[in-house]
Each structure stands twice: as structure tokens, then as C-alpha cells.
C-alpha positions as CSV (number, residue, x, y, z in Angstrom):
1,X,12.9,34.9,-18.4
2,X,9.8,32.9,-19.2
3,X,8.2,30.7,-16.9
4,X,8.8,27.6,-16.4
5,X,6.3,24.6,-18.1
6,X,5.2,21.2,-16.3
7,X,3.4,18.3,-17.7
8,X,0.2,17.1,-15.9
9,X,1.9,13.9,-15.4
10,X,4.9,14.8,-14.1
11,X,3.2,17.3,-11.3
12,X,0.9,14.6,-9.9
13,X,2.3,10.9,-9.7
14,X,0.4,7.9,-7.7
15,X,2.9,4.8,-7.2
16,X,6.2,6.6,-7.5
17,X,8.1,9.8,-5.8
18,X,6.5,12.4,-6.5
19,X,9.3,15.0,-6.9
20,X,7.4,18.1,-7.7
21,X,3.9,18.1,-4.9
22,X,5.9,16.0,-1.7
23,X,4.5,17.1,1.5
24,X,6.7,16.8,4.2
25,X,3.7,16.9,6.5
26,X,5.6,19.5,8.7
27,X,2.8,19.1,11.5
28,X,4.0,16.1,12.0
29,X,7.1,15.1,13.5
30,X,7.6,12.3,10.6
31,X,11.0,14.0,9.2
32,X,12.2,15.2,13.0
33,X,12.2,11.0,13.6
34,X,13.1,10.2,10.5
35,X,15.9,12.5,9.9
36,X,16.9,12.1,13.7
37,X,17.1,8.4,12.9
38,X,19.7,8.8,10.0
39,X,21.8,11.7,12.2
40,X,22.0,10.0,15.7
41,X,20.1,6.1,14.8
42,X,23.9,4.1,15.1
43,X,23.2,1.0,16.7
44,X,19.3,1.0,16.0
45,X,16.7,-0.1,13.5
46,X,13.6,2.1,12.5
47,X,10.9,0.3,11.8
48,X,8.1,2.1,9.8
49,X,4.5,1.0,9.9
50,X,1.0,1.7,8.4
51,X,-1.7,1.7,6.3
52,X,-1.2,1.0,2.6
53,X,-0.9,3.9,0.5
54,X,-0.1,6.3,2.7
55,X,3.2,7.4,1.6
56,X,5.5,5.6,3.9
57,X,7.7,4.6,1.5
58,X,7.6,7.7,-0.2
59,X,8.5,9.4,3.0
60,X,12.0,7.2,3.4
61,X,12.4,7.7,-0.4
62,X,13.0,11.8,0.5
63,X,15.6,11.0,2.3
64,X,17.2,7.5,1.3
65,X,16.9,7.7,-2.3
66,X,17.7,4.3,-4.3
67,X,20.7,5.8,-5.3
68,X,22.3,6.3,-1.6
69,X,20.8,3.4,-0.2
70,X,20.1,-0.7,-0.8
71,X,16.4,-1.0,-1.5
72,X,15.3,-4.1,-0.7
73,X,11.9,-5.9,-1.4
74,X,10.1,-8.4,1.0
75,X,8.7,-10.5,-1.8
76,X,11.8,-11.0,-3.3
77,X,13.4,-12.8,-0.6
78,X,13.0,-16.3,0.1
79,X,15.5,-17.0,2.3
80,X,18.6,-15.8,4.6
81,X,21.0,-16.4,2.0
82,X,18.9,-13.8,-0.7
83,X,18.9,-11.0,1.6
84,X,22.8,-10.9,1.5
85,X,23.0,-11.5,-2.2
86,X,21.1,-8.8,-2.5
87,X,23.4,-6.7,-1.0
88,X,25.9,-8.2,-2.8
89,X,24.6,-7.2,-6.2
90,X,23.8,-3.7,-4.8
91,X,27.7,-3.1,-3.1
92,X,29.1,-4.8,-6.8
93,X,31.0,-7.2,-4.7
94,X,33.4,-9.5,-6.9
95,X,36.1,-11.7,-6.5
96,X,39.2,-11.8,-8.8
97,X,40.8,-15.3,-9.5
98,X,44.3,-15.9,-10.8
99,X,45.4,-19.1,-11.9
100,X,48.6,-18.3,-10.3
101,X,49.6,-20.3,-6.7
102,X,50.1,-16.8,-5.2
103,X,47.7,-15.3,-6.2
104,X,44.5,-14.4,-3.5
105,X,41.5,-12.7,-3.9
106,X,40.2,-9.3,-4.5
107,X,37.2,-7.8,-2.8
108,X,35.7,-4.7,-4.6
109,X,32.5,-3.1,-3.1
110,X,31.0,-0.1,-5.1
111,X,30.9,3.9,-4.0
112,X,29.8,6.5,-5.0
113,X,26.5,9.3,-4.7
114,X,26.4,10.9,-1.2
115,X,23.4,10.4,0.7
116,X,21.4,13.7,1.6
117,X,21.4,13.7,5.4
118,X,24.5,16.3,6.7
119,X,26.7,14.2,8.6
120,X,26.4,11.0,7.2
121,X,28.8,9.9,4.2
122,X,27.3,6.8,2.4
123,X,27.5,5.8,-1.3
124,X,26.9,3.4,-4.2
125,X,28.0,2.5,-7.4
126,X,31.7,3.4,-8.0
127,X,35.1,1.8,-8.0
128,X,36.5,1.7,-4.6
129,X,36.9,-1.5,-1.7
130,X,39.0,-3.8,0.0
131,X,42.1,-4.5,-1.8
132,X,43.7,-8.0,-0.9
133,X,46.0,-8.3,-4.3
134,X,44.6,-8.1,-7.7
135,X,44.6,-10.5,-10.4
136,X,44.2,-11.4,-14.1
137,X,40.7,-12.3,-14.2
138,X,37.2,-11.1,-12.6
139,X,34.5,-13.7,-11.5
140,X,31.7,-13.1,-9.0
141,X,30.9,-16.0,-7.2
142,X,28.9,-16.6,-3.8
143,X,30.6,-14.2,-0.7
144,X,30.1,-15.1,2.9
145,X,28.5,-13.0,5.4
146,X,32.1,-11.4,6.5
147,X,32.7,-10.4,3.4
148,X,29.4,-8.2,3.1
149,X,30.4,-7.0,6.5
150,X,33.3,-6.0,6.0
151,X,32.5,-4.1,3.3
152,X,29.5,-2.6,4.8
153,X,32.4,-1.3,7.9
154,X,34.4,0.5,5.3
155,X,31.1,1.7,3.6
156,X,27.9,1.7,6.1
157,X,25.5,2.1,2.9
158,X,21.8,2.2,4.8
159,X,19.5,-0.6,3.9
160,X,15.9,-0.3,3.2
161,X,13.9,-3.6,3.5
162,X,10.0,-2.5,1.9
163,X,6.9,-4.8,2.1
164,X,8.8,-6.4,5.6
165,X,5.5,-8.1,6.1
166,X,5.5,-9.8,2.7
167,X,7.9,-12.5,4.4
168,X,6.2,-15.5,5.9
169,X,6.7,-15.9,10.5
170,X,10.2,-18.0,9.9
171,X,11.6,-15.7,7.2
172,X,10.9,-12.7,9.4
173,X,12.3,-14.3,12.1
174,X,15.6,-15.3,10.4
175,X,16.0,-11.8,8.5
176,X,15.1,-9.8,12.1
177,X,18.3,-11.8,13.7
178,X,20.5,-10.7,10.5
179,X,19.2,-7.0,11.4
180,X,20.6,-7.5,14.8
181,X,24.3,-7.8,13.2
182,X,23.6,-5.5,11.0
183,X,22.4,-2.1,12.9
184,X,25.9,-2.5,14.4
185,X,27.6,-1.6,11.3
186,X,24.8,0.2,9.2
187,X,21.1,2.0,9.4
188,X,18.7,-0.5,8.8
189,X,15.1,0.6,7.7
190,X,12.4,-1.9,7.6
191,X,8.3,-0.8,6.2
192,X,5.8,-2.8,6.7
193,X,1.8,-2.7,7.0
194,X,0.5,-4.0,10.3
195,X,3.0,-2.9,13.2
196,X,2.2,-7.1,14.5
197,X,5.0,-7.5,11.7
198,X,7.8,-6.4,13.7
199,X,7.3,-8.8,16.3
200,X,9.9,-11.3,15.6
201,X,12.6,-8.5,15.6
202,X,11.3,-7.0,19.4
203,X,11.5,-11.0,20.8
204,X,15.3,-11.6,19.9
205,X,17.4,-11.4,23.1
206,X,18.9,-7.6,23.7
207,X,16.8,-6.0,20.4
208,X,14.1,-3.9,23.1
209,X,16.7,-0.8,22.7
210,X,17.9,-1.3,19.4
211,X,14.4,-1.0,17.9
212,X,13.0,2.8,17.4
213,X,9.5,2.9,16.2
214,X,7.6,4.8,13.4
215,X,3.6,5.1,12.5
216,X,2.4,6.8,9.2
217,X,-0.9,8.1,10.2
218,X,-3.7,8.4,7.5
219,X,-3.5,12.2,6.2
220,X,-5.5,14.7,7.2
221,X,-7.7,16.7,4.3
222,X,-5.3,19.9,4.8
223,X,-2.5,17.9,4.4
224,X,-3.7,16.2,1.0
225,X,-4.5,19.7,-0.1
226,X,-1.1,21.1,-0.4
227,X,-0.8,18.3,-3.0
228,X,-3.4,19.9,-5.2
229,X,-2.3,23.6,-3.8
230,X,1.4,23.3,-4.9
231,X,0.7,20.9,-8.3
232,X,-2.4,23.5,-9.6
233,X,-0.2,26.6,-9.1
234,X,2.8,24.6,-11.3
235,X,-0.1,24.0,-13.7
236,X,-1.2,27.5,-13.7
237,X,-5.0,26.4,-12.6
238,X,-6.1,29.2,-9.9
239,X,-8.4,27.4,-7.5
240,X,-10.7,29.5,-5.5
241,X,-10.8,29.6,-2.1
242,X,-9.2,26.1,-2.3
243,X,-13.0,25.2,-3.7
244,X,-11.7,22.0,-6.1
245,X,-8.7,21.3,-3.2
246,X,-11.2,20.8,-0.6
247,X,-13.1,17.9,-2.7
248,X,-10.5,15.9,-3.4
249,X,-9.1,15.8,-0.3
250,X,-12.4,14.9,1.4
251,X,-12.8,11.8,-1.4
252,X,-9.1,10.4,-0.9
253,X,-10.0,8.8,2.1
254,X,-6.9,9.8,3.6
255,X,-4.3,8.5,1.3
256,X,-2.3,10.7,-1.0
257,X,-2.0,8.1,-3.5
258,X,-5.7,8.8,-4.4
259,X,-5.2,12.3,-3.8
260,X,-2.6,12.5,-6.6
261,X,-4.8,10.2,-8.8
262,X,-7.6,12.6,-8.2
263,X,-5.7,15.8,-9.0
264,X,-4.1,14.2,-11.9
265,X,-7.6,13.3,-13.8
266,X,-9.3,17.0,-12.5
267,X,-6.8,18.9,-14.4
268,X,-6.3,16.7,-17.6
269,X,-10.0,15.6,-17.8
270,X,-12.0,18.6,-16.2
271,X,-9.5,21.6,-16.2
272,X,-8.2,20.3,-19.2
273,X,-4.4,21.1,-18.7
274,X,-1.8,18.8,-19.6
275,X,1.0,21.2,-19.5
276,X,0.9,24.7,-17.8
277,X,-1.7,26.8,-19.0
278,X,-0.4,30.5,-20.3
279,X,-2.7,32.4,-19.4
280,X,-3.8,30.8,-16.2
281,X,-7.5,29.6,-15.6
282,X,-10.0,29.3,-13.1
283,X,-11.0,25.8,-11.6
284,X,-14.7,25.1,-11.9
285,X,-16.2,22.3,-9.9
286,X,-17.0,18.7,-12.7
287,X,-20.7,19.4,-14.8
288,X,-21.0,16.3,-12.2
289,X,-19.1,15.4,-9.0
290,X,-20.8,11.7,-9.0
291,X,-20.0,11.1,-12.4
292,X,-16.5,12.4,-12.3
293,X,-15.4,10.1,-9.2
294,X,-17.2,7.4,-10.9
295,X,-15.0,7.2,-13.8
296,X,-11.9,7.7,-11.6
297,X,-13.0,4.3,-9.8
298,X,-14.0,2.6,-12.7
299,X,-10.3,3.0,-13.7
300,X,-9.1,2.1,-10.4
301,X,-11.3,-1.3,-10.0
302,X,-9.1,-3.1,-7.4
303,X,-8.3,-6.7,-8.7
304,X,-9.8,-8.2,-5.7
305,X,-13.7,-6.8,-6.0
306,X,-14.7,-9.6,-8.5
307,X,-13.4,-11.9,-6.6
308,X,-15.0,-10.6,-3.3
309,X,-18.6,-10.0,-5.3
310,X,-18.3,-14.0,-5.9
311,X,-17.0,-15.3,-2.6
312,X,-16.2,-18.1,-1.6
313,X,-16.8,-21.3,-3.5
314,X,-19.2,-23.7,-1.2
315,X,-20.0,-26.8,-2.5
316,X,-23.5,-27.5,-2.9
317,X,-24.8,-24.9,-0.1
318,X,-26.9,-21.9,-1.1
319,X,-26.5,-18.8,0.5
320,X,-29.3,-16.9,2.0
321,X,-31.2,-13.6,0.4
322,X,-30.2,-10.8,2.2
323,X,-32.9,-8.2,1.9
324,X,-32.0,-4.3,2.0
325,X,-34.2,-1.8,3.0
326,X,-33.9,-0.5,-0.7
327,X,-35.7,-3.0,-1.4
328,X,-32.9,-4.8,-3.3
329,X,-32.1,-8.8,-2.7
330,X,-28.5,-9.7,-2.7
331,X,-26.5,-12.2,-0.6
332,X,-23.9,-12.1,2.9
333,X,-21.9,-10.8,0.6
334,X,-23.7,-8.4,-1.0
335,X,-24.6,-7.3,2.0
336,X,-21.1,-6.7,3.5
337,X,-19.7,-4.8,0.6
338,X,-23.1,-2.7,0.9
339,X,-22.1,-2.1,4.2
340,X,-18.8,-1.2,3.9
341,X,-19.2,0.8,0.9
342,X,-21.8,3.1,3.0
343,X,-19.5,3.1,6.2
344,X,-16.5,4.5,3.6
345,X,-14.6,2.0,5.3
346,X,-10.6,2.6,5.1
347,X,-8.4,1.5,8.1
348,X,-9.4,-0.6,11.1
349,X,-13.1,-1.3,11.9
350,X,-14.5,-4.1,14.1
351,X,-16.5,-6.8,13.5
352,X,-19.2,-4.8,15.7
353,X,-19.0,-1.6,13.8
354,X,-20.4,-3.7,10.3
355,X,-22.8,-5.1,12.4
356,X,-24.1,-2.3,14.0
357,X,-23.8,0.0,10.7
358,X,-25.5,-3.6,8.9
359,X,-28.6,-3.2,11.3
360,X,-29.6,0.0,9.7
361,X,-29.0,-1.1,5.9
362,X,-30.6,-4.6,5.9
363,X,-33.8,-5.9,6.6
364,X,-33.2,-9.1,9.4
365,X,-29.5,-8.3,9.3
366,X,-27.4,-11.2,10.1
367,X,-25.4,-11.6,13.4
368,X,-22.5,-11.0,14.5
369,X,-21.0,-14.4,14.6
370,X,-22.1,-14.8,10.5
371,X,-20.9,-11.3,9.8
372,X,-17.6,-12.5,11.2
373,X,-17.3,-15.7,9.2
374,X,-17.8,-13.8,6.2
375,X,-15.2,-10.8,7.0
376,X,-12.8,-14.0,7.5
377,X,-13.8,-15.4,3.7
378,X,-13.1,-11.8,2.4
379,X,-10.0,-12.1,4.1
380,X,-8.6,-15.3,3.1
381,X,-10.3,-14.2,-0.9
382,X,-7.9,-11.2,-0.4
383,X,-4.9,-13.1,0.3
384,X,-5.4,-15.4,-2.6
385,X,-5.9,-12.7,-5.2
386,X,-3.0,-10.2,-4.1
387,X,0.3,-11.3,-6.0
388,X,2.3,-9.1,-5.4
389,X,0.6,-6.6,-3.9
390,X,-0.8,-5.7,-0.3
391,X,-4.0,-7.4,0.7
392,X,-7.0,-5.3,-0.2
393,X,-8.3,-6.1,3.3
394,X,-7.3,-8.5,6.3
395,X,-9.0,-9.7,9.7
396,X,-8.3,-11.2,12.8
397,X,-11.1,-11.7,15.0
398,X,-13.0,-8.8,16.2
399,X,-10.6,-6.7,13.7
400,X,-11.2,-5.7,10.6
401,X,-8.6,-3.9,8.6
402,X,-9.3,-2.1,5.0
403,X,-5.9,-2.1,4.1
404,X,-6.6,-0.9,0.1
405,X,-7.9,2.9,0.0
406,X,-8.8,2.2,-3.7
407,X,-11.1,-0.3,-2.2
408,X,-12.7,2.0,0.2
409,X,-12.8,4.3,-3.3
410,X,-14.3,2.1,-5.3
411,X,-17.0,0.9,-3.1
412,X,-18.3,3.9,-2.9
413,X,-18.2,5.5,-6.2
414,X,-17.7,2.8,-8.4
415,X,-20.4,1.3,-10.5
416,X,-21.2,-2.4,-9.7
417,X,-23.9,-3.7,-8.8
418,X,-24.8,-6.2,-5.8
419,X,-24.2,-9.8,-6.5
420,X,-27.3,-12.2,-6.9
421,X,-28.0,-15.0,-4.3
422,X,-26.2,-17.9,-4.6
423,X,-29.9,-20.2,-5.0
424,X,-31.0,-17.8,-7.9
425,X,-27.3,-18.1,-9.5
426,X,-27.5,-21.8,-9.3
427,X,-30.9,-21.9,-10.5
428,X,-30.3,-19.6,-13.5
429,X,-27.2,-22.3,-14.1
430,X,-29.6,-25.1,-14.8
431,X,-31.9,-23.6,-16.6
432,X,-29.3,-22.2,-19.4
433,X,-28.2,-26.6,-19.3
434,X,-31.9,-27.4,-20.0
């Protein structure tokens, strides 16, 4: 029987489930909590935390799949009232109207695939319900909250609410007092970035032991090797001594997303397999490592770096030349990004580990206090430009946090070049008018 053959793109995935090189991260005891949570959680919430990209909603994907569980987005609720039309439209609840005087209505919510954790029966997306008395004619109209309820009691279909901290203070707070009725009748998981998020949820009255507690650490290089161990064997690309596994890992600044992304353009772009090779063949290390990450970054430019290069917009004040000691003139924010990209900064720094690291990099390096102004500019610049999307970066005074790994990435490899002071920028301005 011949051997099975994989596509490139179907081994390594960045932004989905990656079905074919998941790592459970068995040295961890993610999946113990996890599953423990699903087996023995009744009564509780699990609320998942961590830095972006590193594969927490992945991780609650193994095991609460969108087809056994209500998948819920923070950005797509506005309010109280779409968190339960959401589960509305995921249950298929309906009511049937008659225009008969004895007629009543008929609740319907839907059933059907099992959910992968023995020991718990949950399912969507069949016919099945609460039966009052059926009628002639099917409408859907608004439901109250007892209806959901109910039907949640006959079916406790887990909910998964992703990107918890999308939702502004007062929607939090509103949508952690609906998880407090509902982990009485269902599993409720809620992701978020910074654990601060969860907040609201641990200050409502009687919530201290309903509330069980989750961090997704950033991976460690073994860990992000697998990926490339298990997906090169499918592709039948025989790495040496883990030589090519070893590299990526070290550049993926901890998150498998860029892991994945890394593996994905080594074997299509340097290995040159797309689907498995027949015969096998040997990795060999890029003609060039620095120009091989450079044009992964280039195709991973994070939408926020133009924005950052220009800063903030202040009306008729120049910004001072800050002078490397390269030799190169830029301004404070040249001279941040500099900083960062030579610190490989991913995660949580403080304001006094740029400054320190800034003191070796620039000549007459600012202070602290100025370093910090402009970290809080990058921050509000990085809420601006997100959409939909995690900030690239935040920061709350002294804390710095580099919540885009891509950023981190691209700093370092990418090819861009430091921005000009603001005075020369101005003057090149009016002299193109004259």
C-alpha cells in the first residue's frame, strides 16, 4: 500500500487548526487543566489567558471543536442582548405561530455531533428540543433569556467566548454577570490576552470559586520543533540532527504561529516540496539565512509598522535627532523601534529595560520619562490601527507589552529603514511647495 501524500499547505497552517503538526505540549499540564475542566468543571468558568499567537485558541479548538461547541467572538458583541442571540442562532431556536386561538408555541433547539471529551454528551445542529404543541407555521423571532436556558438544561452545549478582551469595561462587566447564570447550566470558556481582562468576572459577588484559571506560556524552542519534526517527516524532508528544526524554532520568537509560517515557506521555497517528496531528501540550511527570514517578514509586514515609523501627528513641534552610535540620525521613534528590534522584544518588557538596552544603542539616549511618553504614543497608534485584530503592542506605565510576535519578527529581519526627523521631514515638505 503506497504511502500516503500531503500538501505543503495542508501540513503547516498559521491562523487556523492545524490538524496534521498540533502539539499538545505534553510537558505541560495544558490538556490535564483543560480536559479536567470539561470532565469535572460543572459549576465553573475557565478563563484562558496569554500572549497573542500562542495557540490558545488552538489549544480549546482540540478539544471544543466549532462543531460541539458555540464559538463566540468578542468583537462581535455589542451588547447583553447579542451574546444570547448568538446562542440563539447557534442552538436554531425558533418559535412556531398558528393563527389558531389554541394554538401555543414551539421551542426547537438543535442537536447533534458529540463533543470529544468521554463523559460529557453535548451536540449541535440537529432536530430535537422542547416540544410545547406544534403549529402550521415557523417564524423565528426574539427569545428571552429562559428560553436559551432552558434549552441549554436539556442540552448544556459548552460556550466559547474568544477575543474576551475585545469588549469595552461595561460590556465585560455585563457579559461576566450572564457567565455567572450560565456555568450553572453549561461550561463556559472565555480567551483573552491580558489576564487584567478577567477582572470584572472575579469582582461579582460569590464568582472567587466558580472561576478556574488558565495561562498559555510562550513555547519553548523544543516545543516549536515537533511542529517542523512531525510536518518534515509527512513531507518526506529528512532533517539532520534536527539542523533546519533548531533555526526556526530559535526565530519564532516563541509563537507557533510563526513557527508554522516558517516551516511552511522552508519547504515550498528552500526544500522545494509542495507535496511529499518520493524519494525523500535531505534539508540543507537557505544559500542565506538573512535573506531567507527577510523575505518571510517582508510578507508578514504587520499593518501597524507604518503607522508606528510615523508617529504621532504633533502640530507644529519638531521632534529631536536621535543619533545612533551607527552613526545613523533618526527620531524618538526611530530610536525606540531600533531598540526594540535589537532587544527581540516579544512579551512584557518595562519601560526601564528600553532604556537601559537604549543607553547602549544611542548616542545621548533620552530618559526614561520621554522614553515612556513615546511607548504610550505607540500604544495608543496601536489601538487605532488594529480593527479587528489584537493590538500589536500595549502599555500601562512602567509595562510594556509586545503583544504581536510578527512585530517582534519583523523588527528584526524585516527591511525598513529608520524614519527621518520630524525638522528634516518638514523641511523637505517646503521645499517640494517652493
Amino acid at each position: 500500500m503506497s504511502e500516503p501524500i500531503y500538501d505543503a499547505t495542508d501540513v503547516f497552517v498559521s491562523g487556523t487548526y492545524p490538524e496534521l503538526t498540533f502539539n499538545e505540549r505534553l510537558d505541560t499540564d495544558l490538556k490535564k487543566k483543560v480536559v479536567g475542566y470539561l470532565r469535572k468543571g460543572a459549576g465553573k468558568c475557565l478563563l484562558i489567558h496569554g500572549s497573542s499567537k500562542t495557540g490558545k485558541t488552538v489549544l480549546v479548538e482540540r478539544w471544543l471543536s466549532p462543531e460541539s461547541a458555540i464559538w463566540i467572538k468578542g468583537d462581535e458583541i455589542h451588547s447583553i442582548a447579542d451574546l444570547y442571540q448568538r446562542i440563539v442562532d447557534e442552538l436554531d431556536l425558533f418559535t412556531e405561530v398558528s393563527a389558531g386561538d389554541a394554538s401555543r408555541d414551539r421551542i426547537a433547539a438543535g442537536t447533534g455531533v458529540e463533543g470529544g471529551i468521554p463523559g460529557l454528551r453535548f451536540k449541535l445542529n440537529a432536530d430535537g428540543g422542547t416540544e410545547f404543541e406544534s403549529s402550521t407555521s415557523r417564524s423565528r423571532k426574539s427569545l428571552g433569556v429562559s428560553v436559551v436556558k432552558t434549552a441549554l438544561r436539556q442540552k448544556p452545549v459548552p460556550i466559547v467566548i474568544d477575543d474576551f478582551h475585545f469588549m469595552d469595561g461595561p460590556l465585560r462587566l455585563d457579559v461576566a454577570k450572564a457567565v455567572k447564570d450560565l456555568v450553572r447550566i453549561t461550561r463556559v470558556v472565555l480567551i483573552a490576552i491580558p489576564h487584567s481582562t478577567f477582572e470584572p468576572l472575579r469582582k461579582l459577588p460569590d464568582m472567587d470559586w466558580r472561576v478556574e484559571t488558565l495561562g498559555v506560556t510562550r513555547w519553548e524552542p523544543d516545543e516549536l520543533s515537533q511542529i517542523a519534526q512531525v510536518g518534515f517527516g509527512l513531507l518526506g524532508i529528512v532533517d539532520h540532527n534536527d539542523e533546519i528544526s533548531s533555526r526556526l524554532a530559535t526565530e519564532s520568537r516563541g509563537a507557533p504561529a510563526i513557527m508554522q509560517t516558517l516551516c511552511l515557506e522552508y519547504a515550498t521555497e528552500i526544500a522545494g516540496v509542495w507535496q511529499t517528496a518520493d524519494p525523500a531528501r535531505d534539508a540543507q540550511a537557505p544559500q542565506s539565512w538573512i535573506a531567507f527570514l527577510r523575505a518571510v517578514a517582508q510578507g508578514k509586514k504587520p499593518i501597524a509598522f507604518d503607522a508606528f515609523v510615523e508617529g504621532k501627528e504633533v502640530r507644529g513641534t519638531n521632534r529631536n535627532k536621535r543619533v545612533l552610535k551607527t552613526g545613523e540620525v533618526t527620531d524618538i521613534y526611530g530610536a525606540v523601534l531600533y531598540t526594540l528590534s535589537k532587544m527581540s522584544a516579544f512579551g512584557s518588557l518595562t519601560k526601564t529595560d528600553v532604556a537601559d538596552r537604549m543607553q547602549e544603542l544611542v548616542e545621548d539616549a533620552p530618559s526614561t520619562q520621554t522614553i515612556s511618553g513615546n511607548l504610550t504614543n505607540l500604544a495608543d497608534i496601536a489601538e487605532k490601527v488594529r480593527g479587528h485584530a489584537d493590538p500589536a503592542l500595549t502599555y500601562q506605565d512602567p509595562n510594556l507589552q509586545v503583544l504581536d510576535p510578527f512585530l517582534s519578527f519583523f523588527l528584526a529581519h524585516g527591511d525598513w529603514d529608520l524614519p527621518e526627523p520630524r525638522v528634516k521631514r518638514l523641511e523637505a515638505a517646503l521645499q517640494d511647495e517652493e
